[in-house]
Structure formats: C-alpha cells, structure tokens
DSSP file (Angstrom, degrees, kcal/mol; ACC not computed):
  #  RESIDUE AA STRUCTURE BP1 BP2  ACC     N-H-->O    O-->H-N    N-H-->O    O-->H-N    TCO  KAPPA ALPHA  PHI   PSI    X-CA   Y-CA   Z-CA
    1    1 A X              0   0    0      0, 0.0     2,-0.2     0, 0.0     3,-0.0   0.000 360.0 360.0 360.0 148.9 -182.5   -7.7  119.1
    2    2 A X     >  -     0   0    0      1,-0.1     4,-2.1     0, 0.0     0, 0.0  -0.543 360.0-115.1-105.2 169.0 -180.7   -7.9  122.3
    3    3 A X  H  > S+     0   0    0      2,-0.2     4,-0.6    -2,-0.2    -1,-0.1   0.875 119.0  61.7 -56.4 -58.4 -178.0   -5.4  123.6
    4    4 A X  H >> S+     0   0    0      2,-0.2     4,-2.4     1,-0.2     3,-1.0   0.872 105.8  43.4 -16.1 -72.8 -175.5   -8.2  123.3
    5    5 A X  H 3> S+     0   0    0      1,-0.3     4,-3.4     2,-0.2    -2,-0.2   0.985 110.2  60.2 -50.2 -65.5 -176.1   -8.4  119.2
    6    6 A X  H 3X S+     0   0    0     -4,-2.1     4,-0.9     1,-0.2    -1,-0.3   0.544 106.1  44.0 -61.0  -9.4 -176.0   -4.4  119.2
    7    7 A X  H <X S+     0   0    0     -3,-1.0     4,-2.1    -4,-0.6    -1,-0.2   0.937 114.7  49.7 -57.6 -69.9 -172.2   -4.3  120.6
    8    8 A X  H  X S+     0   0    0     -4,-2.4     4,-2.7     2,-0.3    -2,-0.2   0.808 109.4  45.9 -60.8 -44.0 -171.2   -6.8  118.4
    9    9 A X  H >X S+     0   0    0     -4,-3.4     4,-1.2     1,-0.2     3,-0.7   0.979 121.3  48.2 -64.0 -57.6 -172.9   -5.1  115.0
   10   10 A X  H >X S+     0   0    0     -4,-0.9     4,-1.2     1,-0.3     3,-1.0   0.837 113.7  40.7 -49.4 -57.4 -171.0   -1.6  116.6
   11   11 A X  H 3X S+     0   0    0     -4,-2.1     4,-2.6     1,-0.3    -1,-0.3   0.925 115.7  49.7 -88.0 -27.4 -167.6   -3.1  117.3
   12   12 A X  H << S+     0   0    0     -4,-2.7     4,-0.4    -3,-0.7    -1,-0.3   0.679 118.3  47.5 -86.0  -3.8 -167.6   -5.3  113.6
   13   13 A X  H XX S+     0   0    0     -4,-1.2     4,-1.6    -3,-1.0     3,-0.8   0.936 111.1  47.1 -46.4 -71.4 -168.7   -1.5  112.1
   14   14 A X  H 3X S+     0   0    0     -4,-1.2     4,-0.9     1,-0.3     5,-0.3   0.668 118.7  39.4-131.6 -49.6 -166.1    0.2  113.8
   15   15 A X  H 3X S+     0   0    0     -4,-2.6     4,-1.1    -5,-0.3    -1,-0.3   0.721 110.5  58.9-109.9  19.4 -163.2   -2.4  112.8
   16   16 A X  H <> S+     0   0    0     -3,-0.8     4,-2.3    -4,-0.4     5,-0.4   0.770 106.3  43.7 -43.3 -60.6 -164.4   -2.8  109.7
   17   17 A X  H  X S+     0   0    0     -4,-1.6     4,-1.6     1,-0.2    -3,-0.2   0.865 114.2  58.4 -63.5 -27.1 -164.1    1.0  108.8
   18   18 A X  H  X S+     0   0    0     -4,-0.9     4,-3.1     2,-0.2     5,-0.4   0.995 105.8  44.7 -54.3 -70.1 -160.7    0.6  110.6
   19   19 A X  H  X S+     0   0    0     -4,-1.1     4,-1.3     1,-0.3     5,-0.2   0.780 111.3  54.6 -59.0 -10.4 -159.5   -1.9  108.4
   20   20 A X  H  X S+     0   0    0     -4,-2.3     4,-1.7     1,-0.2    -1,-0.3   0.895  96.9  61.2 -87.1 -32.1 -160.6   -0.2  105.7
   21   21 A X  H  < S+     0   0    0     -4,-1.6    -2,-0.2    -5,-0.4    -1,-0.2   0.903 116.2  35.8 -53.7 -46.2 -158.9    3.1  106.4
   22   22 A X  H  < S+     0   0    0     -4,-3.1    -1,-0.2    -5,-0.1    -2,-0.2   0.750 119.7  46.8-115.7   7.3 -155.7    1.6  106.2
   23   23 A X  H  < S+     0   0    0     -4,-1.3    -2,-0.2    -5,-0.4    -3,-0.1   0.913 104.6  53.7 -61.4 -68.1 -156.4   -1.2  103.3
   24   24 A X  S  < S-     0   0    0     -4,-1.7     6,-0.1    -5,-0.2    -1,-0.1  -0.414  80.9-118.5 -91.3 161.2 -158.0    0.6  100.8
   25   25 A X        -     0   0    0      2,-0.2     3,-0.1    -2,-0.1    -2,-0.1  -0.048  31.6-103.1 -76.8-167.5 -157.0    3.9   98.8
   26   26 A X  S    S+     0   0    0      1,-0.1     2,-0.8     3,-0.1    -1,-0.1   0.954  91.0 104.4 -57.5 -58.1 -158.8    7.3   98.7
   27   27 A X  S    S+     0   0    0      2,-0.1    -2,-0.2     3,-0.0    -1,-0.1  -0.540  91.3  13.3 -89.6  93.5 -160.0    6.6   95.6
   28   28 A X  S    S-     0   0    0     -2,-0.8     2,-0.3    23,-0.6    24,-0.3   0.781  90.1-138.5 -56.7 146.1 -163.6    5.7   96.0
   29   29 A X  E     -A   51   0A   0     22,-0.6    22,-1.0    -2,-0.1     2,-0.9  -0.558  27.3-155.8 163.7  97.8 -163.5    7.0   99.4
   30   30 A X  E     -A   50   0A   0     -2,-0.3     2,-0.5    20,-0.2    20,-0.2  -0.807   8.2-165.8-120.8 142.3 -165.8    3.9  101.2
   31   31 A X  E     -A   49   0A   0     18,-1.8    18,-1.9    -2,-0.9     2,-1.2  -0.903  14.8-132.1-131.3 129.4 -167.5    4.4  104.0
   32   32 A X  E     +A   48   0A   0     -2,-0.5    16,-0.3     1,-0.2   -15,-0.1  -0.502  28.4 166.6 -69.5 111.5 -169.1    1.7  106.4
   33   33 A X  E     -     0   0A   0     -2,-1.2     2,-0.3    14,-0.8    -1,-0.2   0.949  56.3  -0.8 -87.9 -32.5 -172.4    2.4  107.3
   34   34 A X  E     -A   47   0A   0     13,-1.8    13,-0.7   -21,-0.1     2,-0.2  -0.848  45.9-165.6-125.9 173.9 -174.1   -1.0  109.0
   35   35 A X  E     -A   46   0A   0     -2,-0.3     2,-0.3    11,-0.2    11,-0.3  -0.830  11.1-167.6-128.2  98.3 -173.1   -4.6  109.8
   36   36 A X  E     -A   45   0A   0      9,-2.1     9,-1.8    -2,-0.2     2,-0.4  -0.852   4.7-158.1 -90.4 147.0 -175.6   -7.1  110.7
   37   37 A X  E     -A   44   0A   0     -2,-0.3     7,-0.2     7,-0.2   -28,-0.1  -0.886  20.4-102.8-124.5 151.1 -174.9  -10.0  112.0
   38   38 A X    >   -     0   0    0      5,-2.9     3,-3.9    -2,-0.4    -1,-0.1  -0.159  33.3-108.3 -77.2 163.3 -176.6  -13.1  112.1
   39   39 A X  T 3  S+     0   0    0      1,-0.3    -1,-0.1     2,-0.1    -2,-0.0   0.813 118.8  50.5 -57.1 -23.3 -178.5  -14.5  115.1
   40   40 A X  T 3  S-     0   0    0      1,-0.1    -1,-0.3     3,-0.0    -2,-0.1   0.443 112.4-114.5 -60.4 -16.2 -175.6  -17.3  115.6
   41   41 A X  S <  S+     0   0    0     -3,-3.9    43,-0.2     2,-0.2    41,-0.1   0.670  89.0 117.3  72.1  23.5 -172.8  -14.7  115.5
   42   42 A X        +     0   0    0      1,-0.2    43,-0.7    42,-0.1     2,-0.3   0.982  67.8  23.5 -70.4 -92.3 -171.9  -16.8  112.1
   43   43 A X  E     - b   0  85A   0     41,-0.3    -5,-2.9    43,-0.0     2,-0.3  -0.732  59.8-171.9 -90.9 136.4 -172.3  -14.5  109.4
   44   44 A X  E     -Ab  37  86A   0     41,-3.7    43,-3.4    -2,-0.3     2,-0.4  -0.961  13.9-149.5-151.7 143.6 -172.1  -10.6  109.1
   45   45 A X  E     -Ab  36  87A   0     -9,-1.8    -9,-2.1    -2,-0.3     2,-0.9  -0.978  12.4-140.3-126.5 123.7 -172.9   -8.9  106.3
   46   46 A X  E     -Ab  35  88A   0     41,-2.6    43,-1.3    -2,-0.4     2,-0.4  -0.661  15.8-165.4 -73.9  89.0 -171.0   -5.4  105.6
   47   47 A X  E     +Ab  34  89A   0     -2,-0.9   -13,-1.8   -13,-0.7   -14,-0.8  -0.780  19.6 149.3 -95.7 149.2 -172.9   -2.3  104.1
   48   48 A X  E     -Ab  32  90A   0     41,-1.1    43,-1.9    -2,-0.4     2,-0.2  -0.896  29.2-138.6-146.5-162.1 -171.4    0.5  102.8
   49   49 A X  E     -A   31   0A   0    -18,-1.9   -18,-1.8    -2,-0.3     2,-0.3  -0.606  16.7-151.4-120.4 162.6 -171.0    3.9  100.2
   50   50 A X  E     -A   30   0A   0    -20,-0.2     2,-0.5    -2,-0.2   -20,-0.2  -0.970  16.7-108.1-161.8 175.0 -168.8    5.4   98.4
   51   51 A X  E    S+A   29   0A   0    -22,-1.0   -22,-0.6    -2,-0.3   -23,-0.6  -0.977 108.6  31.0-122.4 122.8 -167.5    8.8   96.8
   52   52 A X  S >  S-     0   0    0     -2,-0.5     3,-1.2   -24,-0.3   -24,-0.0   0.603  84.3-145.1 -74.1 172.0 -167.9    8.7   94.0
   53   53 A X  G >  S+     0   0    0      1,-0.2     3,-1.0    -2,-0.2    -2,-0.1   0.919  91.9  73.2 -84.9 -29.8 -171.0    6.6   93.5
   54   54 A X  G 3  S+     0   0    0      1,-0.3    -1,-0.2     2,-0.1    -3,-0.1   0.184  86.9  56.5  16.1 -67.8 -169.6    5.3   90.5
   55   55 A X  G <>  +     0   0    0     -3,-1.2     4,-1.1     1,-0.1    -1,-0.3  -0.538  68.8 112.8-122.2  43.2 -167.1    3.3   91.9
   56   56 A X  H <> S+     0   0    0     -3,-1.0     4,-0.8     2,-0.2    -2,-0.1   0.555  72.7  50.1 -82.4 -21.4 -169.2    1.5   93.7
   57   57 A X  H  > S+     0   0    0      2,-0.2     4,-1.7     3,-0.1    -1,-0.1   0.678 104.0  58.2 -75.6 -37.6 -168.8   -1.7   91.9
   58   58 A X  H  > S+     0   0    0      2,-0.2     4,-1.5     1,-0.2     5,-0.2   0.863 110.9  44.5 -83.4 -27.7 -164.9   -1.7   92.0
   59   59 A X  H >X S+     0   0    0     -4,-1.1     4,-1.4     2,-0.2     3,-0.7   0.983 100.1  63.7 -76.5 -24.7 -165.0   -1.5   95.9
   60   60 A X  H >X S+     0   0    0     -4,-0.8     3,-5.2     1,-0.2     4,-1.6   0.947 110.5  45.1 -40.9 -63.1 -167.7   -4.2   96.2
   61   61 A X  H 3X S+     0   0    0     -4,-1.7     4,-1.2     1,-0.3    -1,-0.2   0.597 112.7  47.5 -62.0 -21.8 -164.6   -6.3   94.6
   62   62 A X  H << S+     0   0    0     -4,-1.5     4,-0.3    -3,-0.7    -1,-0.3   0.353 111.5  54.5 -89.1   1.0 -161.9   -5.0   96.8
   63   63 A X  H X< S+     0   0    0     -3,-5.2     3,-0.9    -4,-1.4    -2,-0.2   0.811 109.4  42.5 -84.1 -39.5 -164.1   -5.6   99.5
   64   64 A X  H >< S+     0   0    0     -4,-1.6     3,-1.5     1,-0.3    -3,-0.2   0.886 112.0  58.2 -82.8 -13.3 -164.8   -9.4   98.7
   65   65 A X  T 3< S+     0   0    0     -4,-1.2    -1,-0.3     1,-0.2     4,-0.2   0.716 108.9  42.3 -54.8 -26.4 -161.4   -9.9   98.0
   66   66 A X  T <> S+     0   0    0     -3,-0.9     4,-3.3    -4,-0.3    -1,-0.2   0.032  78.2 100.1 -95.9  31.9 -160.4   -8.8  101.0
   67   67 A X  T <4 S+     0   0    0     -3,-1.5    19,-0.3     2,-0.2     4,-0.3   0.347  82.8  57.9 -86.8   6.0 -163.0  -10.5  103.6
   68   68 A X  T  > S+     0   0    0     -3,-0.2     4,-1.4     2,-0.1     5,-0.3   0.719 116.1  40.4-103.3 -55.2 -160.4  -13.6  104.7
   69   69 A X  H  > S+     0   0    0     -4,-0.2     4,-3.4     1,-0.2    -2,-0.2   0.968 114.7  53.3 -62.7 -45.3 -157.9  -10.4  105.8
   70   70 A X  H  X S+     0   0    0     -4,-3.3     4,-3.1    -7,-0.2    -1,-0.2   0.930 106.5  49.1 -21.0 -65.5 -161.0   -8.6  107.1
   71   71 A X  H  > S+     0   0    0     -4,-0.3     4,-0.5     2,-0.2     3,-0.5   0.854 112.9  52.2 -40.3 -96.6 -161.8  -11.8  109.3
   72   72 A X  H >X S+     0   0    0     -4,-1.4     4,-2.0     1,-0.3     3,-1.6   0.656 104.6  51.3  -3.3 -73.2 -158.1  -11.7  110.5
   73   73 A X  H >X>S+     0   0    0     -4,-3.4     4,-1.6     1,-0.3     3,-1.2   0.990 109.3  47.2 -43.8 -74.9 -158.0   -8.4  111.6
   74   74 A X  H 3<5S+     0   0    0     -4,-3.1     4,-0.4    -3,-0.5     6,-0.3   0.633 109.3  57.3 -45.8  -9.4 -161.2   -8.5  113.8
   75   75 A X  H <<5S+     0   0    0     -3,-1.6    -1,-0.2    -4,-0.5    -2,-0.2   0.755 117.2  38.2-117.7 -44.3 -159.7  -12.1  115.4
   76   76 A X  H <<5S+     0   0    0     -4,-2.0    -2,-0.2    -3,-1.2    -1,-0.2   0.868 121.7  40.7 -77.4 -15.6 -156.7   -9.9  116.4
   77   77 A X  T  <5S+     0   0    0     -4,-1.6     2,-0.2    -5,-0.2    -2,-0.2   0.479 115.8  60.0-118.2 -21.6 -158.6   -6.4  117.4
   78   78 A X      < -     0   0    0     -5,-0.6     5,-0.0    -4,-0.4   -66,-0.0  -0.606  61.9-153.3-115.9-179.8 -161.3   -8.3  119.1
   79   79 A X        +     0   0    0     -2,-0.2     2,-0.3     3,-0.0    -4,-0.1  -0.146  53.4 140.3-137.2  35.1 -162.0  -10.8  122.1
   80   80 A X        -     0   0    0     -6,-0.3    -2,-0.1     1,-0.1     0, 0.0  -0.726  49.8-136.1-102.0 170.0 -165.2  -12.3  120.5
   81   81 A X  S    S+     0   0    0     -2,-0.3     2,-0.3     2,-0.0    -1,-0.1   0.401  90.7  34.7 -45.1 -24.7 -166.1  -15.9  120.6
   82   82 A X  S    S-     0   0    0    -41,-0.1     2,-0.3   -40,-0.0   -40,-0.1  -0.883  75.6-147.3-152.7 151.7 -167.0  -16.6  117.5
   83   83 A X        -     0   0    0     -2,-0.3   -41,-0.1    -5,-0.0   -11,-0.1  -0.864  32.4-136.8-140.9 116.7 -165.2  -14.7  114.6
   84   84 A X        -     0   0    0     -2,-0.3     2,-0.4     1,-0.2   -41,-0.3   0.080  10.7-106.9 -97.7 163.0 -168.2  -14.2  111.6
   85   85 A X  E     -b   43   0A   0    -43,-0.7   -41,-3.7   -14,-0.1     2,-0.7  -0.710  36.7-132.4  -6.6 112.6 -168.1  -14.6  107.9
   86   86 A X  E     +b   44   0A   0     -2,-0.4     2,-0.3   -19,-0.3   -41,-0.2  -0.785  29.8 167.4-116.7 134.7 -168.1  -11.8  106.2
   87   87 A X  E     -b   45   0A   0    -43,-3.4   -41,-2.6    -2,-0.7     2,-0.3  -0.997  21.3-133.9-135.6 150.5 -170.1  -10.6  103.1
   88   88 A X  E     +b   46   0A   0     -2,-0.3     2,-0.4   -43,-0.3   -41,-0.2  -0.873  19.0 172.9-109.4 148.9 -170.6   -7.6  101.6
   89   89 A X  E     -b   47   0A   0    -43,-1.3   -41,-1.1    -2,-0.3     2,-0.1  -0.876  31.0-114.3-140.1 121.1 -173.1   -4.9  100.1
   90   90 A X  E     -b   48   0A   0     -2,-0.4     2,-1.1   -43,-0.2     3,-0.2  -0.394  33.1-128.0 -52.9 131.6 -173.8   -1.9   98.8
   91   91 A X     >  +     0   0    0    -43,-1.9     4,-1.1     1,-0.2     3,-0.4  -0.714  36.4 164.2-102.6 103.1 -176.0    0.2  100.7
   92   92 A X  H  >  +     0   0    0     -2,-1.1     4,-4.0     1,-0.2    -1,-0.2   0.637  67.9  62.7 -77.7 -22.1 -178.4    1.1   98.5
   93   93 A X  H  4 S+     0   0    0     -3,-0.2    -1,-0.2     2,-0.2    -2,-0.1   0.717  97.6  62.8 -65.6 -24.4 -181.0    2.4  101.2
   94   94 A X  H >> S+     0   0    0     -3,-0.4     3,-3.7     2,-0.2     4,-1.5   0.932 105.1  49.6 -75.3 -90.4 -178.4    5.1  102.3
   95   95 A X  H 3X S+     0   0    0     -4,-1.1     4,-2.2     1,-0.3    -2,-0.2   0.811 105.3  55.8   1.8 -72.3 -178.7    6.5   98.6
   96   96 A X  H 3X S+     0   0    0     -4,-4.0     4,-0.6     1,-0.2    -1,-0.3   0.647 108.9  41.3 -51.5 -23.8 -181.8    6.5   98.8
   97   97 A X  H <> S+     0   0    0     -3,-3.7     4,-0.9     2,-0.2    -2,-0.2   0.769 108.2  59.1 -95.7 -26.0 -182.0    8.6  101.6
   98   98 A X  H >X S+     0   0    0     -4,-1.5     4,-1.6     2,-0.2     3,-0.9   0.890 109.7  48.9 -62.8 -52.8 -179.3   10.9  100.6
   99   99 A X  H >X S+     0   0    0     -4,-2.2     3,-1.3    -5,-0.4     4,-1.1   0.863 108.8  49.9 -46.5 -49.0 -181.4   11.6   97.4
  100  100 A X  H 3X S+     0   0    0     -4,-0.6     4,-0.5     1,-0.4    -1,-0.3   0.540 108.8  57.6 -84.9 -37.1 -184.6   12.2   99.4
  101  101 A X  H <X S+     0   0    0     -4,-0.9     4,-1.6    -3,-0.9    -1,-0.4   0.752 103.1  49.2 -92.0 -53.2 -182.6   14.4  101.3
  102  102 A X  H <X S+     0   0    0     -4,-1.6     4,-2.5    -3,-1.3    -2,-0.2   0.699 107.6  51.9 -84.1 -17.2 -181.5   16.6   98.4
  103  103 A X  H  X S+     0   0    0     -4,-1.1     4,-0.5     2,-0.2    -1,-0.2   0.755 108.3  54.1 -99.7   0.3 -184.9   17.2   97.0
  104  104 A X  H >X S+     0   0    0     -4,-0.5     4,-2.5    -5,-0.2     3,-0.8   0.982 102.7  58.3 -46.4 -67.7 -186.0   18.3  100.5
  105  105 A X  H 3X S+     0   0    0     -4,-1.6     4,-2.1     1,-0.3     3,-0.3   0.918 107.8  42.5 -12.0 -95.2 -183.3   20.5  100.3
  106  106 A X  H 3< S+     0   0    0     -4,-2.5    -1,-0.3     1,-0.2    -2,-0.1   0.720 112.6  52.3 -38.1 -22.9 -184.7   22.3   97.0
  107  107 A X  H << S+     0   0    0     -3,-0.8    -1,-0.2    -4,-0.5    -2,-0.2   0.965 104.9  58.1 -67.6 -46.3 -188.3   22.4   98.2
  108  108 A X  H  <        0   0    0     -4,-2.5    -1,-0.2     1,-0.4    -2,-0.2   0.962 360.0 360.0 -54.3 -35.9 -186.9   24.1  101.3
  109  109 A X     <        0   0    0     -4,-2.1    -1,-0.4    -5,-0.2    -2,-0.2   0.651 360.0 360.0 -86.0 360.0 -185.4   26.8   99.0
C-alpha cells in the first residue's frame, strides 16, 4: 500500500467520524474505526462500533441511508480527485479484539 492510499484511508476516517458527530445522535454512540479504500480511489468501505453493541444494526441503516450526504460532505471538506462510494460495515474484528481483551484482563487478576 503506498503512502498516497494511507492519507487518503486517514483523511476519509477522520471526516467520516466528523460527519458523523454531527449527523447522528448519542444514542448508539458510533465510532469509526477504519476505511479502506479501493485501489482506484472508487469505492471505500466504512467500518465501525458502537455503544451499545446492540444497536449495531440500527446504525448500519442510518449509516446507509446517509452515504449520498456522506459523499457530499467529503467533496466539500476535501481536495481529492476522485470522491469514493461509500459502503458500510460493522467491524466485527474490533469486537473481537475487545473480547480477547477482557478475558486477558481476568487471567491477569
């Protein structure tokens, strides 16, 4: 992956969580953790979490509803060439590690 690519995943991260901070409400609480984007600078796919885990389903659906305004926002907040498609995902791998995390935790104690 080039240096190039790795800006680009950082700044569509970074105004993703943005837009989301002042789109969506508290309540689940979503937080971006990656972007990737494809090599063409085409398509980007959004993962993220939330609190409570729960409600993980209803933001997926306030996410894809909003991935046209998403788009928009980055076209105004950015200077890139090429302005991506956006899809979204749970990140389930973050979970996973969070878990892994807490029964570390108990061993340790």
């Amino acid at each position: 992956m080039t240096d190039r690519h790795q800006r680009v995943e950082s700044l569509l991260r970074e105004l993703a969580a943005e837009f989301i901070l002042g789109e969506a409400n508290t309540n689940p609480l979503i937080t971006v953790t990656q972007v990737t984007i494809s090599p063409n600078y085409r398509n980007a796919t959004v993962f993220f979490t939330t609190v409570p885990e729960d409600r993980e389903q209803d933001a997926l659906v306030f996410m894809q509803r909003c991935g046209g305004l998403l788009r928009q926002f980055v076209k105004k907040k950015s200077n890139l060439k090429f302005i991506p498609d956006f899809k979204f995902s749970i990140d389930s791998g973050e979970r996973a590690r969070q878990q892994i995390d807490e029964i570390a935790n108990k061993i340790k104690e």
